[in-house]
C-alpha positions as CSV (number, residue, x, y, z in Angstrom):
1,X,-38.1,-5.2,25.1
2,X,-34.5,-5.8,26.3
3,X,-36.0,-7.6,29.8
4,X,-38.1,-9.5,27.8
5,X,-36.3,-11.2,24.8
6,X,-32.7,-10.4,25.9
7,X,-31.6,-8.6,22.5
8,X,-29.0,-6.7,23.7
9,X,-25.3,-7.9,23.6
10,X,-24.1,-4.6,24.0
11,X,-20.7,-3.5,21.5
12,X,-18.3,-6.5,19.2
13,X,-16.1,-6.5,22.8
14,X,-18.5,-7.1,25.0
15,X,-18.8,-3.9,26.7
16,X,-21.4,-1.6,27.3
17,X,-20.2,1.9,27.7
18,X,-23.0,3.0,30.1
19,X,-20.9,6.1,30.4
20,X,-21.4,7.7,27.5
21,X,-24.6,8.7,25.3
22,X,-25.3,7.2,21.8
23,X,-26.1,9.1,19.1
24,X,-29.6,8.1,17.2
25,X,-28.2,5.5,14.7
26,X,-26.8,3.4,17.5
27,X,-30.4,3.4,19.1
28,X,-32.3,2.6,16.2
29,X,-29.2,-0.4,15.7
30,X,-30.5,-1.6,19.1
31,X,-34.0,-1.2,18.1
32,X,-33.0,-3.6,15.2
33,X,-31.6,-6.1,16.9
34,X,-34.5,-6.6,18.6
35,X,-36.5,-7.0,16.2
36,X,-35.6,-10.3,15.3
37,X,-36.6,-12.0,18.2
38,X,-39.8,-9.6,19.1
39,X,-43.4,-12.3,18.5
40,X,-45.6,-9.4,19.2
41,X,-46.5,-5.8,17.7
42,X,-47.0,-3.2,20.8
43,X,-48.2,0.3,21.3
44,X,-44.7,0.9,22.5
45,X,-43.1,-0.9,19.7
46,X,-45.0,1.1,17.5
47,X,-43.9,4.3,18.7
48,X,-40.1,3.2,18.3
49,X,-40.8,2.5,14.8
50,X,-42.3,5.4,14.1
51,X,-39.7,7.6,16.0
52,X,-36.7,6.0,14.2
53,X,-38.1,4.9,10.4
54,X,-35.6,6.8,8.8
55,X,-32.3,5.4,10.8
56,X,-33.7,1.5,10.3
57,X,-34.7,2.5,6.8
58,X,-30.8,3.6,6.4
59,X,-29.6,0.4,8.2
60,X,-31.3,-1.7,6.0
61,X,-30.0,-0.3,3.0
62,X,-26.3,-0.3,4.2
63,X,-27.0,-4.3,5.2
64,X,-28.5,-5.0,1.5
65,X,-25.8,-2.9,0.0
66,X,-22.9,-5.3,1.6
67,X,-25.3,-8.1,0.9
68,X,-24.9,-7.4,-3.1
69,X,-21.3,-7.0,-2.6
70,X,-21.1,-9.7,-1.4
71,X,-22.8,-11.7,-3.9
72,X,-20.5,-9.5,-6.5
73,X,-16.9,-11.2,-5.5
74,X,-18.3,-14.4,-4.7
75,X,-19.9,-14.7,-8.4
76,X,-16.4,-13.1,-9.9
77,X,-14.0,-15.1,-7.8
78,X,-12.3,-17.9,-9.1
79,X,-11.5,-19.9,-5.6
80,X,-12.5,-19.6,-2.4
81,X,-9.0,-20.8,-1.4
82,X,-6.7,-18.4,-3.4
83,X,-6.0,-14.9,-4.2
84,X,-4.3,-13.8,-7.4
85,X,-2.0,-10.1,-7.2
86,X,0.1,-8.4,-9.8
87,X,2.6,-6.7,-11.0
88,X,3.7,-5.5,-13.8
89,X,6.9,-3.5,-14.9
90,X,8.1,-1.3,-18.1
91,X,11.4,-0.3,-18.3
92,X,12.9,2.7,-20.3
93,X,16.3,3.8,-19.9
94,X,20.4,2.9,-21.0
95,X,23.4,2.4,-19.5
96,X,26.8,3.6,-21.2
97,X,30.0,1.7,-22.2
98,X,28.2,-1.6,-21.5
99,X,29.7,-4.6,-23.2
100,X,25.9,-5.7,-23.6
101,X,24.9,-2.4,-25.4
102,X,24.4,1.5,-24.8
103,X,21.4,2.0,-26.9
104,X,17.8,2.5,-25.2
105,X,15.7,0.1,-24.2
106,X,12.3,-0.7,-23.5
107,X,12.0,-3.7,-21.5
108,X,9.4,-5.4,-18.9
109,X,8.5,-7.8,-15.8
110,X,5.4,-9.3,-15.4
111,X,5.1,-11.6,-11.9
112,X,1.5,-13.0,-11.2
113,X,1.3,-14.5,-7.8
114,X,-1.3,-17.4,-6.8
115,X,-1.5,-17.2,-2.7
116,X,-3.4,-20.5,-1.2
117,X,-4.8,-21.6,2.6
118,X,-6.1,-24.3,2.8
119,X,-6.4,-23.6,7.1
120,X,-6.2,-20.1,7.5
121,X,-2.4,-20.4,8.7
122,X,-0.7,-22.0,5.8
123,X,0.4,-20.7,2.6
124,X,1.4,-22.4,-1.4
125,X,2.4,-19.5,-3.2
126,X,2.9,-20.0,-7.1
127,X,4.7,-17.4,-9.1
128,X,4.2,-17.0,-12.7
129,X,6.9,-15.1,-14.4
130,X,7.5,-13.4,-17.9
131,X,10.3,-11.1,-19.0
132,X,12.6,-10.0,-21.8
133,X,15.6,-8.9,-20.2
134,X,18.3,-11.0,-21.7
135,X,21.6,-11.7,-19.8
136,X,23.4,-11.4,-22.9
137,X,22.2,-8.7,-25.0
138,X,20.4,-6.3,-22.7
139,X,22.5,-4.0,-20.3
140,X,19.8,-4.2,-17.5
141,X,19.9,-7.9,-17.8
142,X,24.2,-8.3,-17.0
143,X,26.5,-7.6,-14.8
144,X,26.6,-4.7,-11.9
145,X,24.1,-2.6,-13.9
146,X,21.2,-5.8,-13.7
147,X,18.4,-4.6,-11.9
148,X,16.5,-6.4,-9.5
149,X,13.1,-6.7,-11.2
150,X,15.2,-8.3,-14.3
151,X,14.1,-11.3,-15.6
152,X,13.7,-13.8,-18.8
153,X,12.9,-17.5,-19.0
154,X,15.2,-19.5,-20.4
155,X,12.6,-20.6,-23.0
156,X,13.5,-17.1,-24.2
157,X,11.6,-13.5,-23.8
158,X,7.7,-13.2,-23.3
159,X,7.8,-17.0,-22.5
160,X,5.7,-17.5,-18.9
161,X,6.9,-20.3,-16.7
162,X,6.9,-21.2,-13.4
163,X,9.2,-18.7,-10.9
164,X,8.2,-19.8,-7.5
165,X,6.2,-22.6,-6.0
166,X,6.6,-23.5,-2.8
167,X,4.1,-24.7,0.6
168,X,4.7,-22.9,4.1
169,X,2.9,-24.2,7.2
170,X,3.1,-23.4,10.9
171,X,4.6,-26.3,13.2
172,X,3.2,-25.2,16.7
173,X,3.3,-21.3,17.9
174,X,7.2,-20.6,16.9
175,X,8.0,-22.9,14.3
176,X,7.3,-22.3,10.3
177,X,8.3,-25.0,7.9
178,X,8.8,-24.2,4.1
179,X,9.5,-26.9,1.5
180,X,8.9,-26.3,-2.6
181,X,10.2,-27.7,-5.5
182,X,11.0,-23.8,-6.3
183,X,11.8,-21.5,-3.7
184,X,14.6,-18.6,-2.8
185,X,16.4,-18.6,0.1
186,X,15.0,-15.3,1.3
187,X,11.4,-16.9,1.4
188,X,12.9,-19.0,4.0
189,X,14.1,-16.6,6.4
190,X,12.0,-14.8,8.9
191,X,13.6,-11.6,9.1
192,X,14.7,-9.3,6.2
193,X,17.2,-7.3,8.0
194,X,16.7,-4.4,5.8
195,X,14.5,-1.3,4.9
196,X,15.4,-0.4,1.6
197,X,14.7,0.2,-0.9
198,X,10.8,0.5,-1.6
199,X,11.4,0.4,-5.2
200,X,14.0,-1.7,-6.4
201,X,17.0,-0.7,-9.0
202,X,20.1,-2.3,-9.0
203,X,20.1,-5.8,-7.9
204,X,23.2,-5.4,-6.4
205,X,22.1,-2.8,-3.5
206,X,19.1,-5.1,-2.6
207,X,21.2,-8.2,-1.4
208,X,22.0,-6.5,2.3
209,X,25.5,-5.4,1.3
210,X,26.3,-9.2,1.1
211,X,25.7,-11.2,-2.3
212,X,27.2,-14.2,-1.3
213,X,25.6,-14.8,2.1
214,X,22.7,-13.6,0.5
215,X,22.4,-14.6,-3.1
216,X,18.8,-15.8,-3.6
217,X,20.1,-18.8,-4.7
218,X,16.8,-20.1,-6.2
219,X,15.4,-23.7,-6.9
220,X,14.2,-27.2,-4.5
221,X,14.9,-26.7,-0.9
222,X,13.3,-27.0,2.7
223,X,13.7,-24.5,5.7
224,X,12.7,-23.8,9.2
225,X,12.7,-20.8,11.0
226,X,11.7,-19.7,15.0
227,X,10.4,-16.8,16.6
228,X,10.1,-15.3,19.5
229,X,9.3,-12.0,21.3
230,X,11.0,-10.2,18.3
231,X,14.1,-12.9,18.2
232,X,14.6,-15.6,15.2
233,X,16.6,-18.3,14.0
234,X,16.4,-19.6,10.4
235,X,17.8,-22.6,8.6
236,X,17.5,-23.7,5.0
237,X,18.8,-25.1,2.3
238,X,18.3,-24.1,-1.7
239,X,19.7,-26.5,-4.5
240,X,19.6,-24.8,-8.2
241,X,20.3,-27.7,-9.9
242,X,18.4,-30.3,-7.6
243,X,16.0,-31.1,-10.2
244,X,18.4,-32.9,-12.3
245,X,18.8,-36.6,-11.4
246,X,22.3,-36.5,-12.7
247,X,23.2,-34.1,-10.1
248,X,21.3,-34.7,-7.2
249,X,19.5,-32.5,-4.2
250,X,23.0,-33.3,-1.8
251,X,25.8,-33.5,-4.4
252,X,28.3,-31.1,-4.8
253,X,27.0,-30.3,-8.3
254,X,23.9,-29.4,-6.8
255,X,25.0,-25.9,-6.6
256,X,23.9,-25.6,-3.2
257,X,23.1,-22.9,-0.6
258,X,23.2,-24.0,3.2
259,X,22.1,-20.8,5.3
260,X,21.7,-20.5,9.2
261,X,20.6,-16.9,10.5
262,X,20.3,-15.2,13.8
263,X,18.0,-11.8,13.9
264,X,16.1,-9.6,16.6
265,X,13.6,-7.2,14.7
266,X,11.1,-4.7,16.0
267,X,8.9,-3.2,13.8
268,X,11.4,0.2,13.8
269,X,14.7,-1.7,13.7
270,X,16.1,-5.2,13.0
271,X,19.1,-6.4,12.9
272,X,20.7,-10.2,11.7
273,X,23.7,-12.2,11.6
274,X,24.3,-14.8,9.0
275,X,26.4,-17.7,7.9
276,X,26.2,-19.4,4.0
277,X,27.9,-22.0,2.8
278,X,27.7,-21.2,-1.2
279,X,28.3,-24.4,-3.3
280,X,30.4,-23.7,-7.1
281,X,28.0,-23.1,-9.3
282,X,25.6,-20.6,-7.7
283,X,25.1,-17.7,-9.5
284,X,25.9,-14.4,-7.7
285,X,25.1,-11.3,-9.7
286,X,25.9,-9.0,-7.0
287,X,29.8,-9.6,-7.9
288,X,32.3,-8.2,-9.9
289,X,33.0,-10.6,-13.0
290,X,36.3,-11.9,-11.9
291,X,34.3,-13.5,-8.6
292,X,31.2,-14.9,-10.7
293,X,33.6,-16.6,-13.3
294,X,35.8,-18.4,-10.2
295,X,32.0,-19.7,-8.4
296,X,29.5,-20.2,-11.2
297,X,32.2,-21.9,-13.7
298,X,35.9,-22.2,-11.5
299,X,34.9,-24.7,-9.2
300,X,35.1,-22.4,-6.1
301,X,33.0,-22.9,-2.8
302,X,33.2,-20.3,-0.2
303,X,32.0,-19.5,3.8
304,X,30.3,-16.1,3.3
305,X,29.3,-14.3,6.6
306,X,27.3,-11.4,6.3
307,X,26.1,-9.0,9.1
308,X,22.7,-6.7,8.4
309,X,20.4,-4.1,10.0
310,X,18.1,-1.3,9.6
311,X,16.3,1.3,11.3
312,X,13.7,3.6,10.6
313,X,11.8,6.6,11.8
314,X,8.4,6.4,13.3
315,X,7.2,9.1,11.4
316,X,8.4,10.9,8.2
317,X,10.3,13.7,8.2
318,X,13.7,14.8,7.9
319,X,15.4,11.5,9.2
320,X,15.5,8.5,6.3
321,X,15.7,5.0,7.6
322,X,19.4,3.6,7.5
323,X,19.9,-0.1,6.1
324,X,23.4,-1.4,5.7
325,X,25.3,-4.5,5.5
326,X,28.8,-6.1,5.7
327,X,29.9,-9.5,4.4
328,X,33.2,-11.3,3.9
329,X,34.0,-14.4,2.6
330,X,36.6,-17.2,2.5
331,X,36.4,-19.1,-0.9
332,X,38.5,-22.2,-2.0
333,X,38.9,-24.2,-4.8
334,X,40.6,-21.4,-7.2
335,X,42.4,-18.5,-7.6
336,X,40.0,-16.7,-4.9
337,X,41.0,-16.8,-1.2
338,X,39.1,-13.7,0.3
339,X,36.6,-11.3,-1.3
340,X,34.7,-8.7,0.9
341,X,31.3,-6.5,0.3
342,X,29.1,-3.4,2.2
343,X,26.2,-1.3,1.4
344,X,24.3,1.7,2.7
345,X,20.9,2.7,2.0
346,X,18.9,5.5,2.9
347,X,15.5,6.4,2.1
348,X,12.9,9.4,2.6
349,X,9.2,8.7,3.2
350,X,6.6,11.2,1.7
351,X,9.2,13.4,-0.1
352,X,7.3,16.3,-2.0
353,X,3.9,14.8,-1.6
354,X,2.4,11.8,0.8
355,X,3.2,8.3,-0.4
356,X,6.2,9.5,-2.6
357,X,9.7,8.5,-1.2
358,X,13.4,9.2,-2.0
359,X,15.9,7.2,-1.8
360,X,20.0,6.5,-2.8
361,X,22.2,3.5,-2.2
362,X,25.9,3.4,-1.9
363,X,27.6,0.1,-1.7
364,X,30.6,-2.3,-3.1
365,X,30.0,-5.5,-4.5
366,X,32.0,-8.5,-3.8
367,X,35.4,-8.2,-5.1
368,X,38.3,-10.0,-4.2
369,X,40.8,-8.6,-1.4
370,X,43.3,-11.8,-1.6
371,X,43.8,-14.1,-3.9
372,X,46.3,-17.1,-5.1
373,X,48.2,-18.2,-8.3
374,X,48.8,-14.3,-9.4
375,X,45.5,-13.4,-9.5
376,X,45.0,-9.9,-9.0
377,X,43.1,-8.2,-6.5
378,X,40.7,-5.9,-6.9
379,X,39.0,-2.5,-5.4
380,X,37.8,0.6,-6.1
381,X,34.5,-1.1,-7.4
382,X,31.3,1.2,-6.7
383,X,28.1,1.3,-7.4
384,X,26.1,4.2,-6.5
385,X,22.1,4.7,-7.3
386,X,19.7,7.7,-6.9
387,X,15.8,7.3,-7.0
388,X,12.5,8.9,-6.5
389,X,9.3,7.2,-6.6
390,X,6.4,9.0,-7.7
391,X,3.1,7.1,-6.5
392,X,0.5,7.9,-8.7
393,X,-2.2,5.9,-7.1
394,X,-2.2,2.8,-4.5
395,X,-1.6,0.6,-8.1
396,X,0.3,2.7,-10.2
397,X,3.9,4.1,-9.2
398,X,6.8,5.5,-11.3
399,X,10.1,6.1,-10.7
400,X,13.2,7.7,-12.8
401,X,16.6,6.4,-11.2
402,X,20.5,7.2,-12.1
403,X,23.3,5.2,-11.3
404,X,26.8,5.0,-11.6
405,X,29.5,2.2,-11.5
406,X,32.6,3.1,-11.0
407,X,35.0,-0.2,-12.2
408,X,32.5,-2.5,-13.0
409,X,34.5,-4.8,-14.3
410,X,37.4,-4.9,-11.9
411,X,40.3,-6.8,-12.8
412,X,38.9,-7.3,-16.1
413,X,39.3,-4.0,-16.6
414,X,36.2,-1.5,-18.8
415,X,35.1,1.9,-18.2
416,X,32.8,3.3,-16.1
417,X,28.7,3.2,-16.3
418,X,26.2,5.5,-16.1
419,X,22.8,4.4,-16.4
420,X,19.5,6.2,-16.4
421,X,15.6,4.4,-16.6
422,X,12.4,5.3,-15.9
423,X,10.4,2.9,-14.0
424,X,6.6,2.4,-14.1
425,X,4.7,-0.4,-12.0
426,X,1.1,-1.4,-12.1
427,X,0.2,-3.6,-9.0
428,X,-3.1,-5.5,-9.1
């Protein structure tokens, strides 16, 4: 039958594997094959049939099993072009002595993201996004204690709006481009030069020990990035209030964020140097409240440098992966001259049971190490977090957290936090 109608291909790679037997399902998958093209019913045919009706019989239900399948997503899917995932946060916990409140809350996140191709190699990601953790009443929502996943449009709580939407497209084999009308300058840079944490808490231990240099700064903006044989260089540039035609995409109300970075990463270890120049008016919320007042309202622009890297373990055990960061700036314009930043993470793969990890981050934020006009400086600002996420399922995780900030406010003075929450996420 082979000789005769050429039905055998041998396996998906080409090969053949003379070598080595095949078991009885592999033989009647050949036998199938060659069934499509055989135009005549043999004695010998017959007696292949016969000798392997139950394997075909099996084949053909595992091929009209995929086949309804199949015909399942196609009829529920709403594009062939984009995929819609999910997640969705609750948040109970307090934090003490904060000027926003001490009482428990229950707050949440919800972030639906649209991902489009249009050739296979380009992406328009849309981010709807829905909150109710207010910046002014809700002690998750201000200051050092804000968590990462916190979030409310300005339209107020439980109003959806648009977060992200942005189009990135190759340019050649080492070249991707990025341009939206709504982006964040971390969706412009090739390599995030950390590993922690898998589950986020406080905003300010997420930023690579360097808020400034990396802020997030979020609005209309373009970048490019290269890479290489595990090397990268990335350039872009994010204007908050862009969209204004008062103030402009270039103009120094713009509230600008110009970033150039240099990183070598391997999938166990990365690390990255980078250099923003952060317009006034960019809001950095990984800052003590002395620093946010001079850039978002005291007319200050600053140089922020910032030096990252990670590694982690092959396997998981005893060792965590180490991130940590370093970034100082030189500001101008106001009472700041020099402010400086670090943090440490460390986190523990399948802690207690597979899929659950442990983590705790140790860090300061910005605070100001010179200043002019009187100004005092500041230190002994710490914030200090401790986590373990409990993963339930591949879509449902949750994870109770502690932290402490020691000096919060800095020069403005205030006790010290403690905050506890307990985390639940839904990804879909």
């Amino acid at each position: 039958m082979i000789e005769r109608y050429g039905c055998v291909a041998g396996y998906p790679n080409g090969s053949f594997k003379g070598g080595r037997a095949i078991s009885r399902l592999e033989a009647a998958a050949l036998l199938n094959a060659c069934l499509e093209r055989v135009t005549e019913t043999t004695d010998e045919l017959k007696k292949l049939l016969s000798e392997f009706q139950k394997e075909l019989a099996l084949l053909k239900g595992r091929v009209d099993g995929l086949d309804a399948r199949v015909g399942v997503l196609e009829a529920s899917q709403f594009s062939t072009t984009t995929k819609l995932s999910g997640l969705a946060t609750m948040v109970v916990g307090g934090v003490s002595n904060n000027p926003a409140g001490s009482q428990v809350s229950f707050n949440y996140d919800l972030q639906l993201n649209l991902d489009t191709s249009f050739s296979g190699k380009d992406l328009l990601r849309t981010v709807l996004r829905a909150g109710n953790f207010d910046s002014n009443n809700n002690a998750f929502g201000s200051g050092l204690s804000t968590l990462e996943i916190a979030f409310q449009e300005e339209g107020g709580p439980d109003s959806m709006g648009i977060d992200k939407l942005y189009y990135q497209f190759p340019i050649g084999k080492q070249f991707t481009a990025t341009l939206g009308a709504r982006v964040g300058q971390e969706d412009m840079l090739a390599l995030w030069p950390s590993a922690y944490p898998s589950d986020t808490i406080l905003n300010v231990l997420t930023l690579n020990g360097a808020p400034l240099a990396y802020n997030k700064n979020l609005g209309p903006g373009f970048g490019l990035w290269w890479q290489n044989n595990g090397w990268s260089v990335s350039a872009n540039y994010v204007a908050a209030n862009a969209a204004d035609s008062s103030t402009g995409l270039f103009t120094s109300g713009s509230a600008g964020t110009s970033t150039v970075q240099l990183g070598y990463g391997k999938e166990n270890w990365g690390l990255a140097a980078l250099y923003s120049y952060v317009q006034a008016g960019v809001g950095v919320p990984g800052a003590t409240p002395f620093i946010t007042a001079q850039i978002e309202g005291g007319g200050v622009n600053s140089n922020a440098f910032a030096i990252s890297g990670f590694w982690q373990p092959a396997t998981s055990g005893w060792l965590p992966s180490i991130s940590a960061g370093y970034g100082i700036n030189s500001s101008s314009g106001g009472d700041l001259s020099t402010s400086q930043s670090w943090m440490v993470g460390l986190q523990w793969s399948d802690v207690l049971a597979k899929g659950n990890s442990f983590g705790m981050g140790l860090g300061q934020p910005s605070f100001a190490t010179a200043t002019s006009n009187g100004a005092p400086e500041e230190s002994g600002v710490w914030a200090w977090e401790w986590w373990y996420q409990w993963q339930l399922s591949d879509a449902i995780s949750i994870t109770p957290a502690v932290f402490y900030l020691n000096n919060p406010l800095g020069s403005d003075g205030g006790a010290n936090q403690f905050g506890a929450l307990v985390k639940t996420s839904f990804r879909f």
